[in-house]
N, C-alpha and C positions, 0 to 999 in steps of 0.2 A: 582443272580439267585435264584429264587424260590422254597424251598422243596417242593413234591407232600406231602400231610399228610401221616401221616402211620394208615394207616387203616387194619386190616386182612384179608388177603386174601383167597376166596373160593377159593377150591379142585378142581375148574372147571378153573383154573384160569392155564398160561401156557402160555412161550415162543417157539419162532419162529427163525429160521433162515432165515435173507434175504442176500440173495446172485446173480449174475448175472450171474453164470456159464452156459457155453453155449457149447455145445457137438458136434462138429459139422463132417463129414467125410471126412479125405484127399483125394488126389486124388488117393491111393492106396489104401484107403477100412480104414485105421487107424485112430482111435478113435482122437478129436482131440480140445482140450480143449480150452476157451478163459474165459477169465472175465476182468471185465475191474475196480470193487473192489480190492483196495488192501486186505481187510479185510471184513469177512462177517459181516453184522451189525443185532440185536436182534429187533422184532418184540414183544410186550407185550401183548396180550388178559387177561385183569384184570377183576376177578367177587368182587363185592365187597357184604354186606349185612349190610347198614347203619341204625342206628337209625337217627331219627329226625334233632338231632343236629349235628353229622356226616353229614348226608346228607345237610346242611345250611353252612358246611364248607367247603364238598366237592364243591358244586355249587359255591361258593364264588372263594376256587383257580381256577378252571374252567374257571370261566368268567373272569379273572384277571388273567390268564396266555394261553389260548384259542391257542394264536396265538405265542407263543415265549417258547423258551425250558427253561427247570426247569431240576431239579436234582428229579430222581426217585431211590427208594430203593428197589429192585426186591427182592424175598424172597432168591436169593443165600448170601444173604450177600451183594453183591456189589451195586452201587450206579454206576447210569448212568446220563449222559447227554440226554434228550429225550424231544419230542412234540408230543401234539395229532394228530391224524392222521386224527381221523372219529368224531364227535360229540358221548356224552356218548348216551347210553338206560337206559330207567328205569322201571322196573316192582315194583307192589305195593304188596307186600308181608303183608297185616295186616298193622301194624304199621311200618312196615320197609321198606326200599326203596332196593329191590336190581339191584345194578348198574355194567354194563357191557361199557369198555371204550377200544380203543386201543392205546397204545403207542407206538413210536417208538424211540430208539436209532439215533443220529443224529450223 
């Protein structure tokens, strides 16, 4: 499996809970909970701001892991199993690329 590179991440950048919980009413008026997760799983919204070559690396694992999960290193420390979810964006910042991508925990 594939490391995502380690690039630093913008302040704009923030995880997600994805979860299936479902709230639903008994027949006595009581709150009434279901899910069908054993576990909630993390949703990634990453900002990046690449230079040139960054950016030629990031496109590279990109297209060469697009479709199949890799190992991602979220800034807690921990290292996930995850796949893209959505194709990246990219704005042109001058000389820099800043790039906006979702990941998911799989």
């Amino acid at each position: 499996m594939a490391n995502f590179p380690t690039f630093p991440f913008r302040k704009e950048s923030r995880d997600e809970a994805i979860d299936d919980i479902t709230v639903d009413s008994a027949v006595a008026g009581n709150a009434r909970v279901r899910t069908l997760y054993t576990a909630a799983k993390r949703r990634f919204v990453c900002r990046f701001l690449l230079n040139a070559a960054d950016w030629t690396t990031f496109l590279a694992f990109y297209n060469a892991n697009r479709d199949t999960t890799f190992s991602f290193l979220w800034g807690d420390g921990v290292t996930y199993t995850a796949v893209f979810t959505a194709p990246w964006k990219r704005s042109l910042k001058g000389a820099l690329s800043e790039i906006e991508l979702v990941i998911r925990q799989v």
